[in-house]
C-alpha positions as CSV (number, residue, x, y, z in Angstrom):
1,X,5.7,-2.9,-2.7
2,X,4.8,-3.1,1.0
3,X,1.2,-4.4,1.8
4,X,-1.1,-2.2,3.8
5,X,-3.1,-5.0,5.0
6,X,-1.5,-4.5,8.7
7,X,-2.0,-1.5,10.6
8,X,1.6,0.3,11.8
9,X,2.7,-1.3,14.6
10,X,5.6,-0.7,16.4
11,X,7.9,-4.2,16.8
12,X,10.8,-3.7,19.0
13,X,13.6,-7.0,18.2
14,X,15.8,-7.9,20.8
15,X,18.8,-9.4,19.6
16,X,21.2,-11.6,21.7
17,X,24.7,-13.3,20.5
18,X,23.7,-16.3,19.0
19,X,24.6,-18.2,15.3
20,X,21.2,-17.4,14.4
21,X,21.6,-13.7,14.5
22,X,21.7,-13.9,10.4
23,X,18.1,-14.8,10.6
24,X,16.8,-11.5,11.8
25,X,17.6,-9.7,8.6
26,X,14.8,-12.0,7.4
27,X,12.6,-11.5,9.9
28,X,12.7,-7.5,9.6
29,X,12.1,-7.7,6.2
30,X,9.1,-9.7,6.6
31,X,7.8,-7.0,9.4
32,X,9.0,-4.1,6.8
33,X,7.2,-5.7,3.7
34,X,3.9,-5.8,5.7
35,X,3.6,-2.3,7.1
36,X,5.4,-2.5,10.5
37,X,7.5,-0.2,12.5
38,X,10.6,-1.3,13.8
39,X,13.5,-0.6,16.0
40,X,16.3,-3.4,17.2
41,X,18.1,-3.6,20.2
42,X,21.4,-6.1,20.3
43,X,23.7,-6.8,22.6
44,X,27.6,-6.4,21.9
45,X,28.0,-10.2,21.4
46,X,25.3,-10.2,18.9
47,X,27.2,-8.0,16.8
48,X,30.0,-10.0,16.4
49,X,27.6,-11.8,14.2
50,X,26.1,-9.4,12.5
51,X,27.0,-5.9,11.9
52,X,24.7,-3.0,13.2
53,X,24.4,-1.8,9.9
54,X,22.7,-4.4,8.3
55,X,19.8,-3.7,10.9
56,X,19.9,0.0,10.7
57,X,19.7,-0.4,6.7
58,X,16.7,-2.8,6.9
59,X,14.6,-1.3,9.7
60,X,15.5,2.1,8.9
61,X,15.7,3.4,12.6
62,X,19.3,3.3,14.3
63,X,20.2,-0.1,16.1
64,X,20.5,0.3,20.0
65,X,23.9,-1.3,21.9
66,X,25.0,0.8,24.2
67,X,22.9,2.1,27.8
68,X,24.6,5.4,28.2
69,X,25.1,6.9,24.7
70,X,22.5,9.1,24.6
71,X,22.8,10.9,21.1
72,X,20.2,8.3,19.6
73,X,18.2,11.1,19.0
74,X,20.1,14.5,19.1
75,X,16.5,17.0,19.2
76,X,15.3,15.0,22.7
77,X,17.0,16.4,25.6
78,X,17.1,13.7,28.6
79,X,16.8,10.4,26.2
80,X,16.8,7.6,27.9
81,X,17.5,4.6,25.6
82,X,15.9,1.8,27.4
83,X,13.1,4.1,28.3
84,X,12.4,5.8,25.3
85,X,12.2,1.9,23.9
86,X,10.0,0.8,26.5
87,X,7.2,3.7,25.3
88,X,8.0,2.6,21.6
89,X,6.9,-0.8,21.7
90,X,3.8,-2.6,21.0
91,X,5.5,-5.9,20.7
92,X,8.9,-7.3,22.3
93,X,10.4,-10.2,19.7
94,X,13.6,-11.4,21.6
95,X,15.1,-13.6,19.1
96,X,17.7,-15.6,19.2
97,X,17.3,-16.0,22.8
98,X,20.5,-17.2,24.4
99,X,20.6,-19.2,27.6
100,X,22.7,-16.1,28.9
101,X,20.1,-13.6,28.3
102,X,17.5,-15.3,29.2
103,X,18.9,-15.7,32.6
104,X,19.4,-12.3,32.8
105,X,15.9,-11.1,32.5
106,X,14.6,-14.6,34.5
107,X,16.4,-13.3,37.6
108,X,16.7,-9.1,37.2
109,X,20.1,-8.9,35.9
110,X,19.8,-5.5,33.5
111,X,23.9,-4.9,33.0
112,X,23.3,-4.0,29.1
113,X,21.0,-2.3,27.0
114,X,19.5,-5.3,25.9
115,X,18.3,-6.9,29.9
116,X,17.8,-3.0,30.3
117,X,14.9,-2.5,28.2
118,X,14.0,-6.6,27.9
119,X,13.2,-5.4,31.8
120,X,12.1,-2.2,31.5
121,X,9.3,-2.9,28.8
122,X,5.6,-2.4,30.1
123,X,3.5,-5.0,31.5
124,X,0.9,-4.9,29.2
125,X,2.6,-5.6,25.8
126,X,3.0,-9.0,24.3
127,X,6.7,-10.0,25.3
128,X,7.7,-13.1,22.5
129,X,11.1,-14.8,23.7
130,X,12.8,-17.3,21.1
131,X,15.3,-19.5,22.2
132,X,18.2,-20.7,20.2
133,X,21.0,-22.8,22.0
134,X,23.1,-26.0,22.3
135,X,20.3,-28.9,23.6
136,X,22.4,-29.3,26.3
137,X,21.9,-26.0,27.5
138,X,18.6,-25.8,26.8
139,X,17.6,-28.7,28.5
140,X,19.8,-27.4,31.7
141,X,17.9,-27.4,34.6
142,X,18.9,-23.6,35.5
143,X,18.2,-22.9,32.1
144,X,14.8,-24.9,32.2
145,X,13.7,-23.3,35.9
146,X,14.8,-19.7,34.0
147,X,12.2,-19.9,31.3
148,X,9.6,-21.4,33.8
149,X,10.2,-18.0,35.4
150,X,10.0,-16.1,32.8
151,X,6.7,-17.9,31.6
152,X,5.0,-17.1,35.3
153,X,5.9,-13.2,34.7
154,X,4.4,-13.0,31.8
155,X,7.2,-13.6,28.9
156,X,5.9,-16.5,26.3
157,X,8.8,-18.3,25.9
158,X,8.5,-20.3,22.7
159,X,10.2,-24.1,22.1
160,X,12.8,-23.7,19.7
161,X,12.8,-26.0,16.7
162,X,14.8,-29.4,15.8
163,X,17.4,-29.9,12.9
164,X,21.3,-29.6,12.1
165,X,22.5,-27.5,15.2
166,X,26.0,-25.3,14.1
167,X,27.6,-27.8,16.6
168,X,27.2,-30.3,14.2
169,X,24.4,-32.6,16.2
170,X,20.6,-33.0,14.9
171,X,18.4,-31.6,17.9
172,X,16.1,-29.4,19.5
173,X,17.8,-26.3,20.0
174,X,17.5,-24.0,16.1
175,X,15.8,-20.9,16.0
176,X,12.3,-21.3,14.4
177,X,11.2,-20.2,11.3
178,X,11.2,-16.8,10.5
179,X,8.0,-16.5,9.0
180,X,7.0,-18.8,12.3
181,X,8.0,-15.7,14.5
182,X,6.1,-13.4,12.1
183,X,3.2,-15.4,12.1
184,X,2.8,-15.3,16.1
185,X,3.8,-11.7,15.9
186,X,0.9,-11.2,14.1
187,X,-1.4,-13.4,16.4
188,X,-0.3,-11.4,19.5
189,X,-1.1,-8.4,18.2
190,X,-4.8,-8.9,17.7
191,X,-7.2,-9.3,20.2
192,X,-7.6,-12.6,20.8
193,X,-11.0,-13.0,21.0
194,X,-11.5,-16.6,20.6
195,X,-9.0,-17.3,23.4
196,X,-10.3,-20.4,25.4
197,X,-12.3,-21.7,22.3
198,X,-11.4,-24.8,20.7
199,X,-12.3,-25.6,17.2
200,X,-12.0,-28.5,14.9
201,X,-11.2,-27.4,11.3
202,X,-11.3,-29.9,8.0
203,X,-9.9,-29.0,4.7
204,X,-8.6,-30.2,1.5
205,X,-10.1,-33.6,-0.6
206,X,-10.3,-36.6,0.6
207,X,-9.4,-39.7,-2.1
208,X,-11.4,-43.1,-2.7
209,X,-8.9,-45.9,-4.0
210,X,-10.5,-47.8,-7.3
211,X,-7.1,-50.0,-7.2
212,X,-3.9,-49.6,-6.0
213,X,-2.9,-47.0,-8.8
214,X,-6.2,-45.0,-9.3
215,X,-8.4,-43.4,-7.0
216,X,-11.7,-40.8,-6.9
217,X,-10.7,-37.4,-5.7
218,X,-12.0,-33.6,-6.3
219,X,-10.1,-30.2,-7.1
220,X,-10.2,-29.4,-3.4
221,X,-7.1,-27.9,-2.8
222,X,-7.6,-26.9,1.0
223,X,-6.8,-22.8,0.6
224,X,-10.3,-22.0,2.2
225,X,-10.2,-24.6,5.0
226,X,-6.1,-23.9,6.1
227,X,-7.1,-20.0,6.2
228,X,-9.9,-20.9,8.6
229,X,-7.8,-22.4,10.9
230,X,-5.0,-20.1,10.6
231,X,-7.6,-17.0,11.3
232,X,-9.0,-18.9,14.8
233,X,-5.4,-19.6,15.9
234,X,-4.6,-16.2,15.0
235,X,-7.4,-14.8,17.4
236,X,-6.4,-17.3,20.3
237,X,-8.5,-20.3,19.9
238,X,-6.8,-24.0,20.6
239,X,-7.2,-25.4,16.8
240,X,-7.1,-28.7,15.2
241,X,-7.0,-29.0,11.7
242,X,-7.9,-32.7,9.8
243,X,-6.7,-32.6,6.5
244,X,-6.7,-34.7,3.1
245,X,-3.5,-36.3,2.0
246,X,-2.3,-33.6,-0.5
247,X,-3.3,-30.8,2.0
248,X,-1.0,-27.9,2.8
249,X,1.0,-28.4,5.9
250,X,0.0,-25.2,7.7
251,X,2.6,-24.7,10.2
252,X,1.8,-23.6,14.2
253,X,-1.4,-25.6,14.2
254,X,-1.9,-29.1,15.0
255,X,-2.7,-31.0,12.1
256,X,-3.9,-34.2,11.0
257,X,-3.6,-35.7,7.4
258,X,-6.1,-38.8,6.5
259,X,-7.0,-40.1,2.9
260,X,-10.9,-41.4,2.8
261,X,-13.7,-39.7,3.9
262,X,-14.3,-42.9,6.6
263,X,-10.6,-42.1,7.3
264,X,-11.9,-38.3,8.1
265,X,-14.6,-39.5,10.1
266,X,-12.8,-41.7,12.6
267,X,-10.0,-38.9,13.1
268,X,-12.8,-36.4,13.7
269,X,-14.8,-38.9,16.0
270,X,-11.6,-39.5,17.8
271,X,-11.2,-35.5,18.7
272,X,-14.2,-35.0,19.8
273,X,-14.1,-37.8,21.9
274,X,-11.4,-36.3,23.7
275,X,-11.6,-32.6,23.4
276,X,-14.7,-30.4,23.7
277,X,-15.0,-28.6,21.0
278,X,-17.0,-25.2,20.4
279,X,-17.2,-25.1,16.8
280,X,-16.9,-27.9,14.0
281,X,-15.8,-26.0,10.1
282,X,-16.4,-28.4,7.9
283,X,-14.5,-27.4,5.0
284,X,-13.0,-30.6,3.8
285,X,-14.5,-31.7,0.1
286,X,-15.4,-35.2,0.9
287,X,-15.9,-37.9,-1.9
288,X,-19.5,-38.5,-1.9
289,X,-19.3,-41.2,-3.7
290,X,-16.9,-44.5,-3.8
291,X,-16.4,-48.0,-5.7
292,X,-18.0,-50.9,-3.8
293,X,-15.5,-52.8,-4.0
294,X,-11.5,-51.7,-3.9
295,X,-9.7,-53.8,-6.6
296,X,-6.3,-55.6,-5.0
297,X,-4.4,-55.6,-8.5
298,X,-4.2,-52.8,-10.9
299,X,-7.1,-52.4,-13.4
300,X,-5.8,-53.6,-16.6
301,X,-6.9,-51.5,-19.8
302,X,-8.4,-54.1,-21.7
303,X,-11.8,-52.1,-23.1
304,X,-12.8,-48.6,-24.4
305,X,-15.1,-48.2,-21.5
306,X,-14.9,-49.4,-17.9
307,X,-17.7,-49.2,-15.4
308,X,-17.5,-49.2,-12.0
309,X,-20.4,-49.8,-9.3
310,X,-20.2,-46.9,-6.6
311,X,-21.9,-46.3,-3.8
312,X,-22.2,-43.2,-1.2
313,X,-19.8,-42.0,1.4
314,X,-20.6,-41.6,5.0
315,X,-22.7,-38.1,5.7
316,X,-19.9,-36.8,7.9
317,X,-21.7,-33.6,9.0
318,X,-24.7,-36.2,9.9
319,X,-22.7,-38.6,11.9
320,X,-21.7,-35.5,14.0
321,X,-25.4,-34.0,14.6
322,X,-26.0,-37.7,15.3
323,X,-23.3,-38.2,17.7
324,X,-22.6,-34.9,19.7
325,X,-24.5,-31.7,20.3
326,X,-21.6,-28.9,18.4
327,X,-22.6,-26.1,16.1
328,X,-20.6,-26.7,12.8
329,X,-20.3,-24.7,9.8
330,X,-20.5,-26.3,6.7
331,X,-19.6,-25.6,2.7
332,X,-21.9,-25.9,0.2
333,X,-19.8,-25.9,-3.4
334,X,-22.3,-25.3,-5.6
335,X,-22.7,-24.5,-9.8
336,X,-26.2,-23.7,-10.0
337,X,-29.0,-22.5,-7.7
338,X,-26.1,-21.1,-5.4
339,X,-28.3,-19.9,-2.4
340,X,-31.6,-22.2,-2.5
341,X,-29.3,-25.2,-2.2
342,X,-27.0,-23.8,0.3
343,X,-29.9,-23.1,2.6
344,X,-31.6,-26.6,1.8
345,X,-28.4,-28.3,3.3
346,X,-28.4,-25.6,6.1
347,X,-31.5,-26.9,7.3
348,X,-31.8,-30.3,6.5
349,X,-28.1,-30.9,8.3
350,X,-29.2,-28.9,11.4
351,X,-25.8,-26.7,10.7
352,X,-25.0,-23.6,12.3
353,X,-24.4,-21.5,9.4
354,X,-23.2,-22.5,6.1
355,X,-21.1,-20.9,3.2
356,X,-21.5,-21.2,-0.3
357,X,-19.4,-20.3,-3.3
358,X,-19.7,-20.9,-7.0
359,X,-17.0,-23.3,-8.2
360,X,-17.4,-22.9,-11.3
361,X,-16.2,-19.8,-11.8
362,X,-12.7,-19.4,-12.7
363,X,-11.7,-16.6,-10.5
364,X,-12.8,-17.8,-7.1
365,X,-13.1,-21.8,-7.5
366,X,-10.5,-24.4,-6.4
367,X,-7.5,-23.6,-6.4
368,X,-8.0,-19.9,-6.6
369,X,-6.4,-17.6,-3.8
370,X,-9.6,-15.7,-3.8
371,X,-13.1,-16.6,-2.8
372,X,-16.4,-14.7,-3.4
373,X,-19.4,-16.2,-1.0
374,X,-22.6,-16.5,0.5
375,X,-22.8,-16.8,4.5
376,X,-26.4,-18.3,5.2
377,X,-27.5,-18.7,9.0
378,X,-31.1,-19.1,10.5
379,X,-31.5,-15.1,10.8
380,X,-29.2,-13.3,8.5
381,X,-27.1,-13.5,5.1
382,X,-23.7,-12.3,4.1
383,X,-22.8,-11.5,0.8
384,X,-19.2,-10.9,0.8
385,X,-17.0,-9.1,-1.4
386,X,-14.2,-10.7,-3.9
387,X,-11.8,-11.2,-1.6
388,X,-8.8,-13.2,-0.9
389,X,-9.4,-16.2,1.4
390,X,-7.5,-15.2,4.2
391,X,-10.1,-12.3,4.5
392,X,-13.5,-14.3,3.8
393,X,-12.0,-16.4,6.6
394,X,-11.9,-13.4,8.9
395,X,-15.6,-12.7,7.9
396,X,-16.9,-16.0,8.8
397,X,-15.0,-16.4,12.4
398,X,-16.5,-12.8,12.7
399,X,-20.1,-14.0,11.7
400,X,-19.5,-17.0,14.3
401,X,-18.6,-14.8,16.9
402,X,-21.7,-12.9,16.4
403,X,-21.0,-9.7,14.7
404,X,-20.0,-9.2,10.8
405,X,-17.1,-6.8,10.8
């Protein structure tokens, strides 16, 4: 079943003669599965790789290779391939991007359908170029002053990833991840409204050793806090993410992992000491409590009971107001008395706005893929729907920006 969360768009793929041809299959399923459009043109050395066919059969539009056949489209007198898929596209993906293709478009060479239309496209639609090479000819300096030029004419050229290379060598040089190239797909597609906003997100539990075997921790599982900072990438902002230890590893974003909550603070003192940042989300679960004192040796179980002195954790959202003037958002995770506690912290903290859930509810509690909240701020409140997290995440960057959607 294809989701209907995306709106049709129409993705045009360029495809040049690299190994990593295979990977485009992938990559059109991904845009098929989530209600895009789209059309690929290859070059001839591309198909060495992979056979038209397998495009045509997954995209369900004919595959474009050669400038002057002109029966693409039989009922259209005067078709112009490269023209016809300049008007089609909302979106170029060239991937993989060879060092031979990219020097064609770098410097106005259009002897093939693929420079044709990689030329011809229209200023004003995202153009995504992927490179996949040897890393000695990607680090070329005529290869290197090609995607410079590229980058000052408006292409985003994209650094390809680091592994096993088909020539046998571990380097830079692989195609990235599929779902990578679907992911900024997605994020150039939007408006990207947060562009030039920078915004430190937290997420996940943090952990408060007892002994070297046992710790205090919470059923945090980050879901709500990754989504956050996924949505503000995906509208444009420069994000940092700090994370507990078991956290997600949310690819695209730069992200931090830390285990204590003084371990949290002194990574989040850190980046605001060198970054100014717009907005804090403070949607880590911190410990708020931990032992006084750390045991060196394993706890042996000698008794039925064991007690343990504890004391309270650093007030992170308090040694922020204390220290720098930033509007954060905080969470209140809350059983009882949802909305009079939410908007107790809300004011005694000094926050920005806060959200508030019930975790104790099955259905939308840690762990869960869906979320049901409250947004509180100094003027207004939010109820939100049952709704997966990705979408309350939407709502509250929508709420920040000042408007609810």
């Amino acid at each position: 079943m294809r989701s209907l969360v995306m709106d049709k768009r129409n993705i045009l793929i360029g495809v040049s003669g690299g190994i990593a041809v295979y990977k485009v299959a992938y990559l059109i399923r991904l845009y098929k599965k989530n209600n895009f459009n789209v059309k690929v043109v290859m070059s001839e050395n591309a198909a060495e790789f992979v056979s038209p066919v397998t495009f045509e059969t997954l995209s369900e539009n004919p595959v474009y290779m050669d400038t002057f056949k002109l029966n693409h489209n039989s009922e259209k007198n005067g078709f112009i391939p490269h023209i016809h898929l300049s008007d089609y596209a909302d979106i170029f993906v060239l991937a993989p991007a060879t060092a031979n293709i990219l020097g064609k478009i770098a410097n106005g060479i259009a002897d093939d359908i693929l420079s044709t239309t990689a030329i011809a496209l229209k200023r004003k639609i995202p153009k995504l170029i992927f490179p996949a090479m040897n890393i000695n000819m990607y680090e070329n300096p005529i290869n290197q002053k090609n995607i410079e030029k590229l980058k000052n004419n408006g292409y985003k050229v994209f650094e390809p990833g680091e592994g096993e290379l088909a020539c046998g060598v571990e380097a830079k040089g692989r195609l990235i991840p599929e779902k990578d190239i679907f992911e900024l797909t997605k994020k150039y597609l939007k408006k990207q409204k947060l562009k030039g906003k920078k915004i430190l997100v937290t997420s996940g539990a943090t952990i408060e050793p007892i002994d070297p075997v046992r710790y205090i921790t919470n059923h945090s599982t980050g879901k709500m806090g990754n989504s956050l900072a996924k949505v503000c990438w995906s509208y444009g902002a420069d994000v940092d993410l700090v994370s507990g230890r078991y956290g997600r590893k949310v690819s695209l974003i730069n992200q931090y992992y830390v285990d204590k909550g003084e371990d949290m603070w002194r990574k989040i003192d850190n980046l605001i000491s060198n970054k100014d940042y717009d907005y804090i989300i403070m949607a880590s679960a911190v410990s708020d409590y931990k032992v006084n004192e750390i045991k060196k040796q394993k706890i042996k179980k000698k008794s039925k009971q064991l007690a343990l002195k504890m004391e309270k954790t650093r007030d992170i959202i308090k040694s922020i107001k204390e220290k720098y003037d930033i509007p954060v958002i905080g969470f209140a995770a809350e059983t009882e008395n949802i909305k009079d506690n939410a908007k107790k912290k809300l004011k005694e903290k000094g926050l920005f706005a806060i959200v508030a859930n019930d975790v104790s509810r099955d259905d939308i509690g840690f762990g869960s893929d869906e979320n049901q909240c409250t947004i509180i701020m100094e003027d207004k409140i939010i109820e939100t729907d049952k709704l997966s997290k990705y979408e309350i995440a939407e709502q509250i960057v929508s709420v920040i920006e000042g408007g609810e959607k």
